[in-house]
Biopython code that builds the backbone (N, CA, C, O; Angstrom):
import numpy as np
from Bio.PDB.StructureBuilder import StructureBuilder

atoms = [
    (1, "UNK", "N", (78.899, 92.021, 95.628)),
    (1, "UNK", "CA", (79.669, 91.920, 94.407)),
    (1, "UNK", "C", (79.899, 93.309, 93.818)),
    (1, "UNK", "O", (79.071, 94.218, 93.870)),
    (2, "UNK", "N", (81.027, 93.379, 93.288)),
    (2, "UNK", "CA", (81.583, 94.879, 92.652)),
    (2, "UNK", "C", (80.750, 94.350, 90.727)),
    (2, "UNK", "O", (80.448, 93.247, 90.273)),
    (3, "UNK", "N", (80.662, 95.695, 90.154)),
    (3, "UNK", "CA", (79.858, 95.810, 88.571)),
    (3, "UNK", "C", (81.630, 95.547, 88.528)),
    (3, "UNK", "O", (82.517, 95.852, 89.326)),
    (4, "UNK", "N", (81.648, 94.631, 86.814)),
    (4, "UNK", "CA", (82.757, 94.690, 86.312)),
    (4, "UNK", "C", (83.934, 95.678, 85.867)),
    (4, "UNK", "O", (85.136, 95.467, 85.702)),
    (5, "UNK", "N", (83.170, 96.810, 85.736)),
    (5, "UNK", "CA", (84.399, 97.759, 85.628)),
    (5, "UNK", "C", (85.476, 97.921, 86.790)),
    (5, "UNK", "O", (86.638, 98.161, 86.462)),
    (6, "UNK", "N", (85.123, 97.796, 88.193)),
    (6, "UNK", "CA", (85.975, 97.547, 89.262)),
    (6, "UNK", "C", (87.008, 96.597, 89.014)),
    (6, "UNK", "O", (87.956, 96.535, 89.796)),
    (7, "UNK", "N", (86.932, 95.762, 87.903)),
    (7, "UNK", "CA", (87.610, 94.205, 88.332)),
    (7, "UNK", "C", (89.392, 94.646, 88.026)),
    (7, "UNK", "O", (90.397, 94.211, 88.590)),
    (8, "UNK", "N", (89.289, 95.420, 87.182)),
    (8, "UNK", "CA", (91.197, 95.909, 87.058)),
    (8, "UNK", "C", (91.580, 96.004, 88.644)),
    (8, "UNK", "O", (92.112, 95.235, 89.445)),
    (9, "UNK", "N", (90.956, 97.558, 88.712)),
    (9, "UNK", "CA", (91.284, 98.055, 90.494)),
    (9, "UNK", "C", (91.704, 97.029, 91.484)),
    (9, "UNK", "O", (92.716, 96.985, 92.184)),
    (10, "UNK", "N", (90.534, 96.080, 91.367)),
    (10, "UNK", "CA", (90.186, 95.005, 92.552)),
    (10, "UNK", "C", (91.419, 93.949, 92.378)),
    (10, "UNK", "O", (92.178, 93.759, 93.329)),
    (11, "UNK", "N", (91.621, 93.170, 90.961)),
    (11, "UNK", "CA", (92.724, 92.468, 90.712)),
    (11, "UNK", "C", (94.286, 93.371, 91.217)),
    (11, "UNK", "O", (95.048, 92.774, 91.976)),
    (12, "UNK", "N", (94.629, 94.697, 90.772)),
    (12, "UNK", "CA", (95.649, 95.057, 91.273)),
    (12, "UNK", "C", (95.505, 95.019, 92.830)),
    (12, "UNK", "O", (96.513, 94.635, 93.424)),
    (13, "UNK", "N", (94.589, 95.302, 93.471)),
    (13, "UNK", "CA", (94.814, 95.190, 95.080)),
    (13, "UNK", "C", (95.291, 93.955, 96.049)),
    (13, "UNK", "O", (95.956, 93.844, 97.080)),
    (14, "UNK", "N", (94.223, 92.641, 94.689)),
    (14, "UNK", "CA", (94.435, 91.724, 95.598)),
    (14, "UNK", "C", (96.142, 91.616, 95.443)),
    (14, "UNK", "O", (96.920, 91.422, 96.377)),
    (15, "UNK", "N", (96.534, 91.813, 93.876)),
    (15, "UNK", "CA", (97.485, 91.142, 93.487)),
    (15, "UNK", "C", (99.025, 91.801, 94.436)),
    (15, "UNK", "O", (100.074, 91.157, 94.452)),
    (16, "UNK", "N", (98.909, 92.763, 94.947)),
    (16, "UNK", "CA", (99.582, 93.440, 95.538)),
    (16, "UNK", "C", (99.584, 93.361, 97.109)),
    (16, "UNK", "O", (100.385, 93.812, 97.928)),
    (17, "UNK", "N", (98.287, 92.554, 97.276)),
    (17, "UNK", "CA", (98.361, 92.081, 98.823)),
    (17, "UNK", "C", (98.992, 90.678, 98.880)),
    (17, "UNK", "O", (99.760, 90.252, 99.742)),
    (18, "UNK", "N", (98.471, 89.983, 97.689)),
    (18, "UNK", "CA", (99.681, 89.109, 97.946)),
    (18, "UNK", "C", (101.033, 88.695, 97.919)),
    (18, "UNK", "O", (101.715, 87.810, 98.435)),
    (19, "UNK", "N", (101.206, 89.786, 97.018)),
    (19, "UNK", "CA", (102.657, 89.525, 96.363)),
    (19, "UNK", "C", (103.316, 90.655, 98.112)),
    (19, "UNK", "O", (104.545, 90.736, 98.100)),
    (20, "UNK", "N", (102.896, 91.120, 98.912)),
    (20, "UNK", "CA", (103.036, 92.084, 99.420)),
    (20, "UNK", "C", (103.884, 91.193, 101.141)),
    (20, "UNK", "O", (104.870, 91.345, 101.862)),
    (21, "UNK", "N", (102.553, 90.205, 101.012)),
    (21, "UNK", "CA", (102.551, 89.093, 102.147)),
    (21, "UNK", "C", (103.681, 88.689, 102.169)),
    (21, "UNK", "O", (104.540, 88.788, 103.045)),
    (22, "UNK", "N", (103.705, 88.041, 100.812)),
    (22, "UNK", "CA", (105.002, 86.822, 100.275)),
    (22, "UNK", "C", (106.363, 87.786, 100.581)),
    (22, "UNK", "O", (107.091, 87.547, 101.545)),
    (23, "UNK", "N", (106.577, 88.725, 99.795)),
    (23, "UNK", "CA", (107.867, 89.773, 99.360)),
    (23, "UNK", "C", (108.061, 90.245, 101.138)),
    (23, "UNK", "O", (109.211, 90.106, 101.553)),
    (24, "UNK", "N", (107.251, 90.658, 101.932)),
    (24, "UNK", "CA", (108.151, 91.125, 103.263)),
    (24, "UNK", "C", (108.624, 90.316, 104.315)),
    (24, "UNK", "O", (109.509, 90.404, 105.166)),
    (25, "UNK", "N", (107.679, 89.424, 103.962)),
    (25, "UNK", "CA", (108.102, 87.775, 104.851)),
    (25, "UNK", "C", (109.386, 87.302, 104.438)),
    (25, "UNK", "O", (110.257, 87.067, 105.275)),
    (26, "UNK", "N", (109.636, 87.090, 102.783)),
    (26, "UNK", "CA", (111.208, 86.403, 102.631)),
    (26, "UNK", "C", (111.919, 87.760, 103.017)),
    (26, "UNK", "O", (112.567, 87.573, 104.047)),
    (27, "UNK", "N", (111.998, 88.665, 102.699)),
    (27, "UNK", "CA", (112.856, 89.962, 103.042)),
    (27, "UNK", "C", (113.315, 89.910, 104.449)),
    (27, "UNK", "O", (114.508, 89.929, 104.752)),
    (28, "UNK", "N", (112.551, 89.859, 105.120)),
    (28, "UNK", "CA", (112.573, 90.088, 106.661)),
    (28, "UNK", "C", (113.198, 88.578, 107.304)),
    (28, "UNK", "O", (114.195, 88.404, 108.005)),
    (29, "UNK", "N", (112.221, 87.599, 106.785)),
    (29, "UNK", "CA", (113.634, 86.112, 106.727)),
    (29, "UNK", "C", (115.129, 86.395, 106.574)),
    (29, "UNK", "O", (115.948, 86.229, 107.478)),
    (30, "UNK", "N", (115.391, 86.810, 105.421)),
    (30, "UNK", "CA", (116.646, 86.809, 105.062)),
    (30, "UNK", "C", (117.421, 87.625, 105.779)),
    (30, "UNK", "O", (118.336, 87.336, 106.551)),
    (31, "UNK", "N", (116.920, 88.840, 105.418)),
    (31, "UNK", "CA", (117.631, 89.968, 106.443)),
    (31, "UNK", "C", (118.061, 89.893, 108.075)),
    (31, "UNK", "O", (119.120, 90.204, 108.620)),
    (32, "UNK", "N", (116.613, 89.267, 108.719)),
    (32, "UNK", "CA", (117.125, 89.296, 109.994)),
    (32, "UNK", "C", (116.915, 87.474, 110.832)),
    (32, "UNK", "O", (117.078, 87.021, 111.966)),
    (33, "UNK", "N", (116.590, 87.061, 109.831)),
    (33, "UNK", "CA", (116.370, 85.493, 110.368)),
    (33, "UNK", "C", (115.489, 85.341, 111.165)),
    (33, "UNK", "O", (115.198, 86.276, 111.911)),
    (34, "UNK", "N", (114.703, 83.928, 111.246)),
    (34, "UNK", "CA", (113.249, 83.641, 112.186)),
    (34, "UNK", "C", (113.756, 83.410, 113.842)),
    (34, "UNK", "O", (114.180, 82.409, 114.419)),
    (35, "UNK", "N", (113.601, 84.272, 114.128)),
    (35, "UNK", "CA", (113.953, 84.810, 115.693)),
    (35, "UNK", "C", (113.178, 85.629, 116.739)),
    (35, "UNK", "O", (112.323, 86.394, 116.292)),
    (36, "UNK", "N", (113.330, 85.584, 117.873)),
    (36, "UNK", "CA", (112.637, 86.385, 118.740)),
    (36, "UNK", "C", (112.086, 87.740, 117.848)),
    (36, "UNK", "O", (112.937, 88.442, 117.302)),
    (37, "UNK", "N", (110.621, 88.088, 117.716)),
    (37, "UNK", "CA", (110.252, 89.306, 117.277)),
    (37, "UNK", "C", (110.204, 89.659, 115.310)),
    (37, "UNK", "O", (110.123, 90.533, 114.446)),
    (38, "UNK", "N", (110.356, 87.864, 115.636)),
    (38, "UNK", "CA", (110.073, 87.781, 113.847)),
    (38, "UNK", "C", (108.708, 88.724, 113.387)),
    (38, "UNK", "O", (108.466, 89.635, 112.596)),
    (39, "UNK", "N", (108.146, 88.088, 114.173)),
    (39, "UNK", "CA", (106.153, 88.459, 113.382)),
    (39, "UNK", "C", (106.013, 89.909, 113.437)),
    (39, "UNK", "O", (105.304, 90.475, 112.605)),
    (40, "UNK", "N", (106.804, 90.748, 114.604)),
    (40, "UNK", "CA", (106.524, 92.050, 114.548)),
    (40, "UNK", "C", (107.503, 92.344, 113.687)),
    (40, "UNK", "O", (106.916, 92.785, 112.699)),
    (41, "UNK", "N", (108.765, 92.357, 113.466)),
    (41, "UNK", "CA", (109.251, 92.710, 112.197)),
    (41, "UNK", "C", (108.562, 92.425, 111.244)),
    (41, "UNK", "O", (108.405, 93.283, 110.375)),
    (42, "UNK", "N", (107.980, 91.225, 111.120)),
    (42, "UNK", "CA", (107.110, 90.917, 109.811)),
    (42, "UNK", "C", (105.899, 91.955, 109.315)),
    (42, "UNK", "O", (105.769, 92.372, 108.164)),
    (43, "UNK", "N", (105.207, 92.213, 110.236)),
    (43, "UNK", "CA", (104.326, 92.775, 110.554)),
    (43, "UNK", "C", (104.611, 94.672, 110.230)),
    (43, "UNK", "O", (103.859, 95.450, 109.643)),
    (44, "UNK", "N", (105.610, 94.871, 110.703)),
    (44, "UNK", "CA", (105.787, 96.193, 110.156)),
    (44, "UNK", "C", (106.403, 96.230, 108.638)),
    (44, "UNK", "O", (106.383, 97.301, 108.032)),
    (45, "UNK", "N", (106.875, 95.218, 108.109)),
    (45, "UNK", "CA", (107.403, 95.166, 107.014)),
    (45, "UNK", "C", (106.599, 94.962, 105.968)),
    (45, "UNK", "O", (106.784, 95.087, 104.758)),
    (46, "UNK", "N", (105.691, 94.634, 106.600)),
    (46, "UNK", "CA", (104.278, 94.485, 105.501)),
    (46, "UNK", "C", (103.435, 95.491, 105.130)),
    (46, "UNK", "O", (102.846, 95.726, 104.075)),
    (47, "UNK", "N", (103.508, 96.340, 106.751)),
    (47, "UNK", "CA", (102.216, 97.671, 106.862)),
    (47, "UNK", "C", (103.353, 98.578, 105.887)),
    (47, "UNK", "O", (102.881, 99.207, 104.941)),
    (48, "UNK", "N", (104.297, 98.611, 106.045)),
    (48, "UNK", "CA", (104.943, 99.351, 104.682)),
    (48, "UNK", "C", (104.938, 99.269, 103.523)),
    (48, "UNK", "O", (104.811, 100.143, 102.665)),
    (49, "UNK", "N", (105.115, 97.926, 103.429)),
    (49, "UNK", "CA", (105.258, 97.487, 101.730)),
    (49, "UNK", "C", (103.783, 97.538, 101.033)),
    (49, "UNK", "O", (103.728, 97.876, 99.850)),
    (50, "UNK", "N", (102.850, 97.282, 101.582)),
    (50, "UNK", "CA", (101.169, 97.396, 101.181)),
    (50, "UNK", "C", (101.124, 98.245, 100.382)),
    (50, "UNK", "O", (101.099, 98.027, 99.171)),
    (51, "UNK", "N", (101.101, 99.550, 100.992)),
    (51, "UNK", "CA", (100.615, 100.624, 100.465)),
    (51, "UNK", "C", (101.543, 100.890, 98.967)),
    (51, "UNK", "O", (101.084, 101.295, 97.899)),
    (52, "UNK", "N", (102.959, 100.529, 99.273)),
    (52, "UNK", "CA", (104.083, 101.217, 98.111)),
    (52, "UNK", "C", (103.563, 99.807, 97.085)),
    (52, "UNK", "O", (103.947, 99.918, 95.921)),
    (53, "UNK", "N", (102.783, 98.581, 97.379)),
    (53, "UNK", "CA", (102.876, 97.449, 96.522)),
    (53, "UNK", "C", (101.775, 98.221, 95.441)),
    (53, "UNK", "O", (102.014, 98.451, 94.256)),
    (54, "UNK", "N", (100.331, 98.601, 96.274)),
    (54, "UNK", "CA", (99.437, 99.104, 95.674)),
    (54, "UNK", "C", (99.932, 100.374, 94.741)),
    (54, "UNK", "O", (99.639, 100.311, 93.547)),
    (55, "UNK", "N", (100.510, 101.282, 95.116)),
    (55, "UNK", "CA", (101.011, 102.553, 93.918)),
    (55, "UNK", "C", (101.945, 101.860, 93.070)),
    (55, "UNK", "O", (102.015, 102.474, 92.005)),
    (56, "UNK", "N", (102.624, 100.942, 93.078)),
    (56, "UNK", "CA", (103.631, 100.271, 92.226)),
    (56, "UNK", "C", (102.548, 99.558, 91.057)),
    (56, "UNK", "O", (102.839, 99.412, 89.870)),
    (57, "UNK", "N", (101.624, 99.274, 91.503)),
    (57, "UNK", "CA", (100.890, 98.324, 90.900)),
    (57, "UNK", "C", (100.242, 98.890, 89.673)),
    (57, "UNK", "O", (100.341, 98.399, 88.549)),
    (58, "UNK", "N", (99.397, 100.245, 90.070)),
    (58, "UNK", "CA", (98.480, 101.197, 89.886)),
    (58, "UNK", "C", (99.545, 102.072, 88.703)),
    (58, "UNK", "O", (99.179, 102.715, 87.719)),
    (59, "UNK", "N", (100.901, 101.839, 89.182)),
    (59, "UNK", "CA", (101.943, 102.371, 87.867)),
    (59, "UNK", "C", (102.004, 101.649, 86.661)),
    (59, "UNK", "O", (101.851, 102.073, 85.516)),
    (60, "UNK", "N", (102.244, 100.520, 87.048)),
    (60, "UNK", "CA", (103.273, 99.654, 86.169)),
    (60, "UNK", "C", (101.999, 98.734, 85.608)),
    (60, "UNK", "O", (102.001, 98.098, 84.554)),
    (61, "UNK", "N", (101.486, 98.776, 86.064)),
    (61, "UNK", "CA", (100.067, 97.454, 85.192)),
    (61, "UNK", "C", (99.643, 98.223, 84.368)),
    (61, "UNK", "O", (98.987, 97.565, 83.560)),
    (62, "UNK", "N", (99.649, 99.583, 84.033)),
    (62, "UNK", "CA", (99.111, 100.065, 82.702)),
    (62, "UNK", "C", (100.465, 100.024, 81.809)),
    (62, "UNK", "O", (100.301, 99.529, 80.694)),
    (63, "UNK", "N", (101.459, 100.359, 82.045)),
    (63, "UNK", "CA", (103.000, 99.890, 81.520)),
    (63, "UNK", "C", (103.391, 98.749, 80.776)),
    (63, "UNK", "O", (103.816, 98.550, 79.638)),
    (64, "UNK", "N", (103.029, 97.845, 82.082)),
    (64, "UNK", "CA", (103.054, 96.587, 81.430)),
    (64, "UNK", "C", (102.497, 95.914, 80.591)),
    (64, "UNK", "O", (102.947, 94.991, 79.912)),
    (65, "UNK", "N", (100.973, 96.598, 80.634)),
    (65, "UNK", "CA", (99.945, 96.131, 79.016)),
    (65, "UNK", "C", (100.287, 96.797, 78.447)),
    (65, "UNK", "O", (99.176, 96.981, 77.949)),
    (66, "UNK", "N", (101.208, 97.842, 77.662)),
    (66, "UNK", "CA", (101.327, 98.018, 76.747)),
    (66, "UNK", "C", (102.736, 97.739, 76.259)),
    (66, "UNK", "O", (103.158, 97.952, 75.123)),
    (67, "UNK", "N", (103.426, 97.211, 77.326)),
    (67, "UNK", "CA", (105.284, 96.368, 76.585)),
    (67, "UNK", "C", (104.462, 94.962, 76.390)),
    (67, "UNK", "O", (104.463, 94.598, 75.214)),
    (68, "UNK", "N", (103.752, 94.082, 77.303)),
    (68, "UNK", "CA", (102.960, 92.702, 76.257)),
    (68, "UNK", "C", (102.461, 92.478, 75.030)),
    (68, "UNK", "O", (102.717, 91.657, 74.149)),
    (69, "UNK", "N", (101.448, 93.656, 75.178)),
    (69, "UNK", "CA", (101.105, 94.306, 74.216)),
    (69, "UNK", "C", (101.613, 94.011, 72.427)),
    (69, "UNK", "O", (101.241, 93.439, 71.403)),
    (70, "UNK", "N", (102.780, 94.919, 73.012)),
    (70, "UNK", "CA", (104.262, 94.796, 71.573)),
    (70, "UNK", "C", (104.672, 93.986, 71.817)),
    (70, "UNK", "O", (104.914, 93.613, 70.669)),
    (71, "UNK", "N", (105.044, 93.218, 72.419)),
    (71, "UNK", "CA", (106.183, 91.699, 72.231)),
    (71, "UNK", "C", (105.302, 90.571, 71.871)),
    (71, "UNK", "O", (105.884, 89.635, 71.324)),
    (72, "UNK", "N", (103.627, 90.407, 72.111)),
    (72, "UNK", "CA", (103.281, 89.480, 72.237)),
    (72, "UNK", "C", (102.713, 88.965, 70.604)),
    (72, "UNK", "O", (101.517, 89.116, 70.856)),
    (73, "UNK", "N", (102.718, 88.659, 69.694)),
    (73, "UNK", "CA", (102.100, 88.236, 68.520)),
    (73, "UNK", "C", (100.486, 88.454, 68.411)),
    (73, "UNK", "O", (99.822, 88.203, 69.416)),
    (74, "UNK", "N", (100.006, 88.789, 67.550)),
    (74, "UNK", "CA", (98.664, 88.887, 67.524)),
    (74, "UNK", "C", (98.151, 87.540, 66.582)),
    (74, "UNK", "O", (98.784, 87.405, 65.535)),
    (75, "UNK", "N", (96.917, 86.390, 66.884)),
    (75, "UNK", "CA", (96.502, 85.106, 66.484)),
    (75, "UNK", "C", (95.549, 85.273, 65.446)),
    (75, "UNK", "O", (95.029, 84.288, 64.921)),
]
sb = StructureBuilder()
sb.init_structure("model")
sb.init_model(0)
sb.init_chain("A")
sb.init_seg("    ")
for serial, (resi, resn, name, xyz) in enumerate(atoms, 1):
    if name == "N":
        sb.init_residue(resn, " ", resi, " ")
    sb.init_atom(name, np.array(xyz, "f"), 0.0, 1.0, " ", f" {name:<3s}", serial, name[0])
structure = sb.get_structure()
């Protein structure tokens, strides 16, 4: 088990591996259709997007708590 201060880090990783899975699979669907050499297109489309999902993540999730932040009402 990771001490709680890890748990941001750890949530952006997973959250970026999945959204990472999902996002190159329809991409690579659409683009080139489920055909001979799908999975390795898939497959490289993923080992790319991983890494750029994780720095996207590591950007914009401190970004994004602070535009919720302001829009959201305080109770």
């Amino acid at each position: 088990m990771f001490p709680k201060k890890f748990s941001q880090p750890i949530f952006l990783i997973i959250m970026s591996f999945g959204m990472s899975i999902i996002m190159s699979c329809v991409v690579t669907l659409v683009n080139t259709g489920f055909n001979d050499g799908f999975f390795d297109r898939y497959f490289n489309a993923f080992t790319f997007a991983f890494p750029v999902a994780i720095v996207a993540a590591f950007i914009m999730g401190p970004i994004a708590k602070i535009v919720v932040s302001k829009i959201v009402t305080k109770n």
